[in-house]
C-alpha distance (Angstrom), angle and dihedral (degrees) to the residues before:
residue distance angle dihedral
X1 . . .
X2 3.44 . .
X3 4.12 89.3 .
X4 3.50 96.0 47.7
X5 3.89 91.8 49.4
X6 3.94 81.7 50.2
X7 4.21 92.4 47.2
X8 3.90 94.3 34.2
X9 4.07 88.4 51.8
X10 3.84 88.5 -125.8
X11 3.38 111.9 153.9
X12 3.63 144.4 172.2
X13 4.32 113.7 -44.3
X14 3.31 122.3 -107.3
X15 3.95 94.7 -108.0
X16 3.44 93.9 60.0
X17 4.39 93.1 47.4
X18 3.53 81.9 53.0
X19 3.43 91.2 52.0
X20 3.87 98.7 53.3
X21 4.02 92.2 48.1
X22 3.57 90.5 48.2
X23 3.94 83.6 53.3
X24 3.81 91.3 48.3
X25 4.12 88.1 49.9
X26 3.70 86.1 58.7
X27 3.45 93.8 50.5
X28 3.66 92.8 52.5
X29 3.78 116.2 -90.5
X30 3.65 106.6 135.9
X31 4.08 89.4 -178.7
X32 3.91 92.9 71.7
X33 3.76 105.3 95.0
X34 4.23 115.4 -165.0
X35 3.85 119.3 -87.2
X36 4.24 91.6 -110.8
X37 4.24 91.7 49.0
X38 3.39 80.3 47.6
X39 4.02 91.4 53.0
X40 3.89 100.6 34.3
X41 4.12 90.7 57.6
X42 3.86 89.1 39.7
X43 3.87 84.0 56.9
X44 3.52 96.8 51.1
X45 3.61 103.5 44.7
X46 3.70 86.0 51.8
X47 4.15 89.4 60.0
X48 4.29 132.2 -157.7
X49 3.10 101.0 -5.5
X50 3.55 113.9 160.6
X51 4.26 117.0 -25.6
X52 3.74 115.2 3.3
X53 4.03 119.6 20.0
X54 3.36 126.3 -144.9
X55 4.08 110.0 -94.1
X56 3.42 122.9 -98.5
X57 3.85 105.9 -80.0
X58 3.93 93.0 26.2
X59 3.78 118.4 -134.6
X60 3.44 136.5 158.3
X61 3.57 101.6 -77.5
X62 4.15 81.4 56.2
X63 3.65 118.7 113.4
X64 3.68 117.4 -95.0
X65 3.38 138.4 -134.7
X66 3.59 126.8 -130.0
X67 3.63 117.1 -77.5
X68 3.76 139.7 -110.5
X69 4.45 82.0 -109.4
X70 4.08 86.4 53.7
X71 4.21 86.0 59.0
X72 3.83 92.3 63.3
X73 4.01 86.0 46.8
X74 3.65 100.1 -115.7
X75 3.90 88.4 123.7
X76 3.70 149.2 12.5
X77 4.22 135.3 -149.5
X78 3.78 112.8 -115.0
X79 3.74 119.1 -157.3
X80 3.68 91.5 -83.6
X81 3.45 98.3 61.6
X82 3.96 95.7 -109.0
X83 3.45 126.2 126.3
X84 3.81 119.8 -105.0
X85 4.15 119.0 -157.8
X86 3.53 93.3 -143.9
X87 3.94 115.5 119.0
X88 3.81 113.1 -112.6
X89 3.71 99.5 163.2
X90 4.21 133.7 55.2
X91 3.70 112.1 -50.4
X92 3.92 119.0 -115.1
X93 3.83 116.5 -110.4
X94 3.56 116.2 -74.1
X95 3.81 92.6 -165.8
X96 4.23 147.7 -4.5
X97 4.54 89.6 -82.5
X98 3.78 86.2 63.1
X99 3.66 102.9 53.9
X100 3.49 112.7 99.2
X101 3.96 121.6 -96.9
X102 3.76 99.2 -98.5
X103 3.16 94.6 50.6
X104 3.86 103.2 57.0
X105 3.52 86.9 47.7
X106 3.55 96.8 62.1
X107 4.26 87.2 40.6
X108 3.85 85.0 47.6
X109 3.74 88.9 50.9
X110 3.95 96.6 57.8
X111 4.17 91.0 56.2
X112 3.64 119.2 92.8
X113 3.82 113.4 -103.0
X114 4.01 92.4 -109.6
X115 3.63 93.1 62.1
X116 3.81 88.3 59.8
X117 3.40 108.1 87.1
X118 3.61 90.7 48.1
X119 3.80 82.7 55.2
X120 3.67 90.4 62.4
X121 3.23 98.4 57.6
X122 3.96 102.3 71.0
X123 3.95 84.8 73.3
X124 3.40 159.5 -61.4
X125 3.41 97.6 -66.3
X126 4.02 90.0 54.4
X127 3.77 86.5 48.8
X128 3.66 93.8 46.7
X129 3.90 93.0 52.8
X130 4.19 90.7 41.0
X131 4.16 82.2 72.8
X132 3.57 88.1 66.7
X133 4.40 102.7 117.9
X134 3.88 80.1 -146.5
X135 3.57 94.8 74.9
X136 3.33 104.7 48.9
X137 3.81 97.5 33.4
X138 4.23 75.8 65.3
X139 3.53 88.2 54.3
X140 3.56 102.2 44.8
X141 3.94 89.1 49.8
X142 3.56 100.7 37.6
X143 4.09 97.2 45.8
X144 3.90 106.3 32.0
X145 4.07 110.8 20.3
X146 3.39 99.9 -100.1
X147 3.76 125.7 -178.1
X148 3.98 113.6 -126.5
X149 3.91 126.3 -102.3
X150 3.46 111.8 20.2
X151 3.83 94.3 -144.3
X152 3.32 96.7 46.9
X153 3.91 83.8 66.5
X154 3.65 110.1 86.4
X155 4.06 96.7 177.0
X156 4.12 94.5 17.2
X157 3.98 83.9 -111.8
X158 3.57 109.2 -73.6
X159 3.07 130.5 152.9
X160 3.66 126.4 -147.9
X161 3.60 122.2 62.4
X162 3.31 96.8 -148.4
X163 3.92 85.2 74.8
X164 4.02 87.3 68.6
X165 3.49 110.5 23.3
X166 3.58 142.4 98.3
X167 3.67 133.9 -154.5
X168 4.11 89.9 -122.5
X169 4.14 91.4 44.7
X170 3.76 116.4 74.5
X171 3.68 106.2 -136.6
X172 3.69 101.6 -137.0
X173 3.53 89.6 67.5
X174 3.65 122.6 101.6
X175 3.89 94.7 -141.5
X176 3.40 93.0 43.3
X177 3.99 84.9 75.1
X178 3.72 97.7 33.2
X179 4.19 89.7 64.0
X180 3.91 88.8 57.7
X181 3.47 103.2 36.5
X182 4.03 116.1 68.5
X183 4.30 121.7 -133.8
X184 3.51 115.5 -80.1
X185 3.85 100.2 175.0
X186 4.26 85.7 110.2
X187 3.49 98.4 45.4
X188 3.99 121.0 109.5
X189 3.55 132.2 -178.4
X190 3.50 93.6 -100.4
X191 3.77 94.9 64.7
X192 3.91 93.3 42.4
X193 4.15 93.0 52.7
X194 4.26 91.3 39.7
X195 3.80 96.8 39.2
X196 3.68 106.6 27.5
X197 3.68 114.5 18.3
X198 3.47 111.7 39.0
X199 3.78 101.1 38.0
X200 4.24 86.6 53.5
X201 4.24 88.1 35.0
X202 3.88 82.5 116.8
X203 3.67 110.1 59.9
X204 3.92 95.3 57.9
X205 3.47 111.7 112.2
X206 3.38 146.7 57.6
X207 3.84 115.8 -43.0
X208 4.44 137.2 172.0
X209 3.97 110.2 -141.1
X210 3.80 111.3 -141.6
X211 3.57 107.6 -114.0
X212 3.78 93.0 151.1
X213 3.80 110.9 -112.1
X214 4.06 96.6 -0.8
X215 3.86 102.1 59.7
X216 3.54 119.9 177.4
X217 3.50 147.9 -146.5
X218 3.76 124.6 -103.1
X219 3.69 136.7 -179.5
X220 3.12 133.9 173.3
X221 3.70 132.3 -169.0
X222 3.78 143.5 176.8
X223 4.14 96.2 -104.1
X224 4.03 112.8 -177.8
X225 3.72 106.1 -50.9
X226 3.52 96.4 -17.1
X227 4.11 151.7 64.5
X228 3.56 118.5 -113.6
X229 3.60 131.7 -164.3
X230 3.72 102.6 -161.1
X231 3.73 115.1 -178.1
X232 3.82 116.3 -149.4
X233 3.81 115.9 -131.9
X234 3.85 120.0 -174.3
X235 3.27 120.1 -110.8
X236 3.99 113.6 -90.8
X237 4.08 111.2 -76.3
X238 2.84 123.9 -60.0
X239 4.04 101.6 0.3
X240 3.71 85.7 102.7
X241 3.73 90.0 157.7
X242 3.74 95.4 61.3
X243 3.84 129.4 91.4
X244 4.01 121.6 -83.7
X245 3.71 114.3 -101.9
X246 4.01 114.8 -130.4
X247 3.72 124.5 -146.7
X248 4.30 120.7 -172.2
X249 3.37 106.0 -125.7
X250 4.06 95.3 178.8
X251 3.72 137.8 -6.2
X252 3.78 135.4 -146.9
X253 4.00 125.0 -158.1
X254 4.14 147.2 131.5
X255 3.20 118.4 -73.3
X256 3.65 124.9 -150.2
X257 3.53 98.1 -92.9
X258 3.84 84.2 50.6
X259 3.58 101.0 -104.9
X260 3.91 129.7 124.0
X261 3.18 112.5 -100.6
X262 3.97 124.1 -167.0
X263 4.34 119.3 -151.3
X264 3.56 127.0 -168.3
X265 4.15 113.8 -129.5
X266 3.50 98.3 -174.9
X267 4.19 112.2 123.2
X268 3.52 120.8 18.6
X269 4.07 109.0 -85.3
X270 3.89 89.3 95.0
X271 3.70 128.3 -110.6
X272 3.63 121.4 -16.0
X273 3.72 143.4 162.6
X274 4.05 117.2 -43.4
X275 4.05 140.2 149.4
X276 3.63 138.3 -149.9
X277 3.89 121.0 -147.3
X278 3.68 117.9 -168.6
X279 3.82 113.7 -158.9
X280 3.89 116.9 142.9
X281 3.37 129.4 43.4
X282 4.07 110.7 -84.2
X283 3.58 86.9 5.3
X284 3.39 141.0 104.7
X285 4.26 143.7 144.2
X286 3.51 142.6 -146.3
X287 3.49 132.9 -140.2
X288 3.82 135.7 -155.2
X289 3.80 112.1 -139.0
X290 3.85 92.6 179.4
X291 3.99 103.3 51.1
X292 3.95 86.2 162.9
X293 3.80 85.9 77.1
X294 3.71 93.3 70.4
X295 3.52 98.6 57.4
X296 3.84 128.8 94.2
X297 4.03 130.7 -151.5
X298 3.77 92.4 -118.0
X299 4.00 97.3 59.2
X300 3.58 128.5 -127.4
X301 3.88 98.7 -37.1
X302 4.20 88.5 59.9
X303 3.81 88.5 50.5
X304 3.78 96.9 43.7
X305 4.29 86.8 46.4
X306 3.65 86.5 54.6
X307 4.04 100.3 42.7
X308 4.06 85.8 48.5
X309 3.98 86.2 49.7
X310 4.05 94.0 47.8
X311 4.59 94.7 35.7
X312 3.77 97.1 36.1
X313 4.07 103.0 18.0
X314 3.65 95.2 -137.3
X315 4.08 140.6 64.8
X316 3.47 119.8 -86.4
X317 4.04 85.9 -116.0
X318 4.29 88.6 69.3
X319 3.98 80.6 55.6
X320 3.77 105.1 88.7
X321 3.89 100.5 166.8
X322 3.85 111.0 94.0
X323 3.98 95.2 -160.4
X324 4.32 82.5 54.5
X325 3.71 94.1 47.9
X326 3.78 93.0 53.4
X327 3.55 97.4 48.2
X328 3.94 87.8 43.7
X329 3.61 79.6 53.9
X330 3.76 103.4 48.0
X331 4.37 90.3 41.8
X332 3.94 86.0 62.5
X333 3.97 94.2 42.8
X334 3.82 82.6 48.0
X335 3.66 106.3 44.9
X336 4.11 94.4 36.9
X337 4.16 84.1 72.9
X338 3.87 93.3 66.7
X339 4.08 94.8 52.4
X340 3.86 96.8 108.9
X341 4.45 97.3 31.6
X342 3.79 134.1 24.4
X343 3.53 131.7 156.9
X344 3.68 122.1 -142.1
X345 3.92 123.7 -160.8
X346 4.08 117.7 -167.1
X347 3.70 135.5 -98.8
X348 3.43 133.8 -168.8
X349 3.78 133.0 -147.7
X350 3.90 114.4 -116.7
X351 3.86 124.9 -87.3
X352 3.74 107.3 -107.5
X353 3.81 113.5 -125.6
X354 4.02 125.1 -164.8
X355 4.15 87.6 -128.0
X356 3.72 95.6 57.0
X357 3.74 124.9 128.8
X358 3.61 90.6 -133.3
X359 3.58 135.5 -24.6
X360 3.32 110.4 -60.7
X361 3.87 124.0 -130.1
X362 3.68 144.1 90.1
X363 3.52 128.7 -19.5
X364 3.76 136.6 176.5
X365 3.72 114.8 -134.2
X366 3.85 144.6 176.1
X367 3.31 128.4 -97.9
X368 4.00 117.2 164.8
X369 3.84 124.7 -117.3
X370 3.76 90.2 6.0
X371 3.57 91.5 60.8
X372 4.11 125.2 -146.8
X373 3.83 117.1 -12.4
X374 4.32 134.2 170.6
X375 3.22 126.8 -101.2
X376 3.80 132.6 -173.5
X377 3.90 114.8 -133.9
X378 3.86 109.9 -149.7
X379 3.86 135.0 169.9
X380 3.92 124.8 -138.7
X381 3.69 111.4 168.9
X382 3.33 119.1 -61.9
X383 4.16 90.0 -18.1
X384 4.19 113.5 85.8
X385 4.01 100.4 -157.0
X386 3.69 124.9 -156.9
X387 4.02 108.8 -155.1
X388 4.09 117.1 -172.4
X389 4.05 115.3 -118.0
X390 3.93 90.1 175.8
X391 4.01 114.8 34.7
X392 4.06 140.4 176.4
X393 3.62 131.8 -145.3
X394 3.67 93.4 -71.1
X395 3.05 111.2 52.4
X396 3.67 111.0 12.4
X397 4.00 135.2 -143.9
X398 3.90 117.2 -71.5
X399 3.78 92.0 26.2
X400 4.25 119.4 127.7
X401 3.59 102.7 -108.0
X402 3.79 102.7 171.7
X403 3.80 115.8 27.3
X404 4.19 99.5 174.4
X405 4.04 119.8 -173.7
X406 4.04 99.6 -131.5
X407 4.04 83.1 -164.4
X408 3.94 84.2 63.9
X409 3.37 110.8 85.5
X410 3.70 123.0 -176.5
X411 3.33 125.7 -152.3
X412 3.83 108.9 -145.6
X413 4.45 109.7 -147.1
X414 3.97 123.3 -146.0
X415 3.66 126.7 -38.9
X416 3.96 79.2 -108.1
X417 3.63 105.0 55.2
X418 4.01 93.1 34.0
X419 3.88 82.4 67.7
X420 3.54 88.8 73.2
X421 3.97 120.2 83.3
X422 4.38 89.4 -149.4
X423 3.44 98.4 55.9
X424 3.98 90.5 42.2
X425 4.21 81.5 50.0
X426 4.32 95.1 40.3
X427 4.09 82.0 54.9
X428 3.56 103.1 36.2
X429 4.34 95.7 41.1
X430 3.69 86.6 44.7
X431 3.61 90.7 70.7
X432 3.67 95.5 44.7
X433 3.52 96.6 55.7
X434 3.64 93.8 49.4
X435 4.18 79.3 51.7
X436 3.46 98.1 58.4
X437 3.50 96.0 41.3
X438 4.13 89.7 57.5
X439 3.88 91.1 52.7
X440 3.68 87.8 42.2
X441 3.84 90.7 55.8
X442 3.63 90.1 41.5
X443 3.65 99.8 55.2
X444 4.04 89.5 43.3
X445 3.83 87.4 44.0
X446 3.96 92.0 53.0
X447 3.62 94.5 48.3
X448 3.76 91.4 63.4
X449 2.99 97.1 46.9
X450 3.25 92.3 50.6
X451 3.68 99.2 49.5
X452 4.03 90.3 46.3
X453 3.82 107.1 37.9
X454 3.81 99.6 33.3
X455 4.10 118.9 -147.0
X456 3.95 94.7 -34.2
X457 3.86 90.4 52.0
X458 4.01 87.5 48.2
X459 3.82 93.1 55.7
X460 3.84 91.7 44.7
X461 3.80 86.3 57.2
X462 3.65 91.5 47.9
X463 3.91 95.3 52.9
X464 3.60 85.2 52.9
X465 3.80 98.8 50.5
X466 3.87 87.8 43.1
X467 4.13 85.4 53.7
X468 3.59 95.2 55.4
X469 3.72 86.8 42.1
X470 3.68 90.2 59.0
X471 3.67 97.6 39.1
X472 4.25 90.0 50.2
X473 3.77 84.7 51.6
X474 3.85 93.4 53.7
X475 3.68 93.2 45.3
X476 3.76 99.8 41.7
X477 3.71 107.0 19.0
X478 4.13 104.1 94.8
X479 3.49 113.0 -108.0
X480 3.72 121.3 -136.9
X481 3.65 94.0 -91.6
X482 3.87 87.1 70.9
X483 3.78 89.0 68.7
X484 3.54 98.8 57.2
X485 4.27 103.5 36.6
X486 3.96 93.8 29.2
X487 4.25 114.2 -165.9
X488 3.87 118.3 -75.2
X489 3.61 102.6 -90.1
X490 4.42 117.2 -112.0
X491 3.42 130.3 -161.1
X492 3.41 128.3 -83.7
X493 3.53 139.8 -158.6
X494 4.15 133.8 176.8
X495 4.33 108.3 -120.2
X496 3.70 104.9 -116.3
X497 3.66 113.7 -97.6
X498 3.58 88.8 46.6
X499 3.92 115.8 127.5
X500 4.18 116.4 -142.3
X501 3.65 114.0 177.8
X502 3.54 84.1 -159.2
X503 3.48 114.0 50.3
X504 3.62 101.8 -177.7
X505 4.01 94.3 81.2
X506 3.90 125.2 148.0
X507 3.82 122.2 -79.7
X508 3.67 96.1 -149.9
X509 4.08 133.5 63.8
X510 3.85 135.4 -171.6
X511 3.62 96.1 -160.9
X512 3.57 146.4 -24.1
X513 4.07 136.2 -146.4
X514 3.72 141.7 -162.2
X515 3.40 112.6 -104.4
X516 3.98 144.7 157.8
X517 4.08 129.9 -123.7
X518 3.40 124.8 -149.7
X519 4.09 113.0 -127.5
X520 3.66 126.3 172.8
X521 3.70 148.8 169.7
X522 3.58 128.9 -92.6
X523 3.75 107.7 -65.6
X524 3.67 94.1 17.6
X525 3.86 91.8 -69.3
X526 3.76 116.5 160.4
X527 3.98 99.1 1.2
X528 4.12 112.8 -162.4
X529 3.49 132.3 175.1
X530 3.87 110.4 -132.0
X531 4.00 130.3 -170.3
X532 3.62 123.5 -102.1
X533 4.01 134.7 139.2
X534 3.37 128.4 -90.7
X535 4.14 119.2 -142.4
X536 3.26 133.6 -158.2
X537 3.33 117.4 -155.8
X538 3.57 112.3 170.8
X539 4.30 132.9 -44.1
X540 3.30 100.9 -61.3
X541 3.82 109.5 26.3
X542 3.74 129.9 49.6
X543 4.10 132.1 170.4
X544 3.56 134.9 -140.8
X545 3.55 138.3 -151.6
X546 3.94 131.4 -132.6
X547 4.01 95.6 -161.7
X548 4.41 84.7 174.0
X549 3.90 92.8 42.1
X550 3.80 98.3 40.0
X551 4.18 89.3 -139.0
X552 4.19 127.4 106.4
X553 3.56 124.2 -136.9
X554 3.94 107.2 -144.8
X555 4.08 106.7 -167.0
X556 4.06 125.6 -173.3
X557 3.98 127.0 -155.3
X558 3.85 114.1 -91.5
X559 3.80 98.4 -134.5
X560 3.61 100.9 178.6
X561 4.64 107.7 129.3
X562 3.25 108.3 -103.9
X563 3.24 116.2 -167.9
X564 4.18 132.8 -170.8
X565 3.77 74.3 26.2
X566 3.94 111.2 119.9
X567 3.86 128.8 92.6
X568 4.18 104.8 -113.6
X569 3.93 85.5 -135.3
X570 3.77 144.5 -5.0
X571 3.59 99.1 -108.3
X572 4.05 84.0 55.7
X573 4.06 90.5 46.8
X574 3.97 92.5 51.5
X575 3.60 88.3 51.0
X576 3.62 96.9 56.2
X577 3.61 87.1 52.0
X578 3.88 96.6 61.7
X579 3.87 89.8 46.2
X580 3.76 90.4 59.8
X581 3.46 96.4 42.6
X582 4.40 77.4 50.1
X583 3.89 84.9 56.8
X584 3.29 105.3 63.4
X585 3.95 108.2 16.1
């Protein structure tokens, strides 16, 4: 009631103003006068107004008028000129029914769409006013993204063309959109947010198919008058600096008879018949009821030309290497299973922390044969962690590929001697050694401890590790003033012998770490973490080092808006981390 006092201009009685001057008075303010002074020279400055005038000279024996109070119809003048409490004018509001309309449609417009229906069922006046395409325009806006009018929307906003056209309709044509898309002339509002966008409020976000070791990226995203599933594909290797590509995977609108209806856009015969089953918690799958779609007249080989043209951008003729072509070969044999079912689990984007390096999120980064893949930047401490959203048969999706020791500073030499692989390796192994012989000396360390002081000497030793923990972290761990005047910039130089698939790499650095990558055999066999250096180059690219496979990684900040992307809380964030790890392991 407080915001319809606020909207009605109700405000506090006069009783209780009285109250608070006569408060003041006591507290020594001898300019406060009381609220009927106030009233009886109001009245008699404001003259005959209604029954008895003031007489001729006015004074303050003079009959007065009624006051500004008796407007609001709190009070009327008697024939003596005093003021009566009894109510000659409209009553205030009792309660929300008697507000006027407008009002309890602006009211109605600040609640949250699921306390709506509830709403309506006060009365029929709330229900009338809950038809109001105000409201839930508000709602749709205010909760999901939406764009404004809905009929000023010809195409609901999207984007891509692929997401309407087929190969027999020429895109530039008006009716060439206007056969796929269905009539929204007598759709409100009210019927997109209750039919549409709070049913499917759940699958927005961020989210990795499982397609064993490759993974994905999936977002999807309330676009115009439909929900999109975009998939984000890396741009083709080893352009890492260029924009993602996006690719609709499934779509989500009102049909004519007002209900949702879900369409598969897998293949390249335009939309057709899909569904959407939500079962666990932050997960859900999709399903293609029209497999026929995918297909293509000229077989397998014409679809497998055409996926090579739209994952690699070129033939596999311009691929030379052998080992690439077969695991080019094997992805598409892999992948082509999961065109009628996948499952998708979510992800969330990191928390962002005023001590962080940089800001953390996702990047895309090179990594040889396999081409470009995601990874998800994250800070923990004094550790930065680099976990893979995208994977290959080595080392899958969800695994830590980067794990670099922010307390591990490495001081890069001259452009001269950083030309050379050895010193690189003396500088870089150095560290490592000294890192296994800490954990080494821990573990041994522990286990006396353990063995002499029992379960009380244990958690001494553990307070004191997780003090020098926190007093590393304070002394290494960039503050926040490292975000805003970031480290003069030094040269930099690859070692010889040092393979870049992209050679175009920056020539400067603020900093680098010691760090570890994860390498593997085929099929995850034998996984080991291995040293290399970490490089910052600038906010939104950084480098690493392979020191055991001779070959750098360069990767480059996805910057695409994500949105319904962010974990709600660390704890929640780490979590997710240990599931996909759980996926793939």
């Amino acid at each position: 009631m407080a915001v319809c006092a606020r909207l009605c201009g109700v405000g506090q009685s006069r009783r209780c103003r009285r109250r608070q001057r006569h408060n003041q008075q006591d507290q020594g303010s001898d300019s406060d006068m009381d609220e009927e002074e106030e009233e009886q020279i109001v009245g008699q400055k404001r003259g005959d107004v209604g029954g008895g005038g003031p007489k001729s000279g006015g004074g303050v024996g003079s009959t007065a008028g009624p006051s500004i109070a008796c407007e609001y119809g709190s009070c009327h003048v008697n024939r003596g000129g005093s003021l009566d409490r009894a109510s000659t004018g409209p009553p205030h509001p009792q309660s929300l029914a008697e507000l006027p309309p407008e009002l309890l449609v602006e009211i109605f417009s600040l609640l949250p769409g699921t306390a709506l229906p509830n709403v309506a069922l006060v009365g029929k006046k709330f229900r009338q006013i809950l038809n109001t395409e105000t409201i839930w325009r508000r709602r749709c806006t205010e909760e999901f993204g939406m764009k404004d009018d809905l009929r000023k929307m010809e195409v609901g906003g999207v984007s891509s063309r692929d997401l309407y056209v087929k190969r027999d309709v020429d895109p530039r044509e008006k009716s060439g959109f206007m056969k796929l898309l269905p009539d929204y002339e007598h759709i409100d509002y009210r019927d997109v947010y209750t039919r549409l966008l709070h049913p499917y409020r759940h699958i927005l976000g961020l989210w990795q198919p499982d397609i064993g070791p490759y993974g994905g990226l999936l977002n999807v995203v309330v676009d115009g008058l439909f929900i999109i599933g975009w998939m984000y594909l890396p741009p083709h290797d080893p352009r890492v600096e260029d924009p993602m590509r996006r690719r609709p995977l499934f779509r989500i609108h009102l049909s004519e008879n007002k209900k949702a209806a879900v369409e598969c856009m897998y293949g390249h015969k335009g939309p057709h018949k899909g569904d959407i089953q939500t079962g666990k918690k932050d997960e859900f799958s999709t399903k293609c009821n029209q497999t026929d779609y995918h297909r293509m007249p000229g077989g397998r080989q014409e679809e497998f030309r055409t996926w090579l043209e739209e994952e690699w951008g070129r033939t596999l003729e311009e691929i030379f290497h052998e080992h690439m072509q077969e695991l080019i070969l094997m992805k598409f044999i892999y992948t082509s299973q999961y065109d009628n079912c996948l499952t998708y689990r979510r992800i969330y984007l990191p928390p962002v922390m005023p001590s962080d390096l940089l800001h953390p999120g996702l990047f895309k980064g090179t990594y040889g044969s396999h081409g470009l893949e995601i990874v998800m930047l994250s800070f923990h401490g004094t550790s930065a962690r680099a976990t893979k959203l995208t994977g290959d048969p080595n080392v899958p999706a969800g695994q830590l590929t980067l794990d670099v020791d922010l307390s591990r500073p490495v001081v890069l030499p001259d452009l001269e001697h950083q030309r050379s692989i050895e010193e690189l390796s003396r500088l870089v192994l150095g560290i490592h050694a000294e890192v296994q012989r800490e954990e080494q000396a821990k573990d041994t360390s522990a286990t006396a401890r353990g063995a002499a002081e029992g379960a009380c000497g244990d958690a001494s030793a553990a307070e004191g590790v997780e003090e020098d923990r926190v007093t590393c972290s304070d002394r290494c761990q960039p503050g926040p003033s490292s975000r805003t005047s970031p480290p003069e910039a030094q040269p930099f130089v690859l070692p010889l012998g040092v393979m870049a698939r992209n050679e175009v790499y920056p020539r400067t650095c603020r900093k680098c770490f010691y760090g570890t990558g994860l390498i593997a055999g085929h099929g995850f066999t034998s996984p080991e973490r291995t040293p290399g250096l970490f490089v910052l180059f600038d906010e939104d690219r950084f480098g690493f080092i392979w020191l055991e496979l001779k070959s750098f990684s360069l990767y480059s900040r996805l910057t695409d808006n994500l949105a319904h992307a962010y974990a709600p809380d660390m704890e929640r964030f780490e979590a997710m981390l240990c599931s996909m790890q759980s996926w793939t392991s």
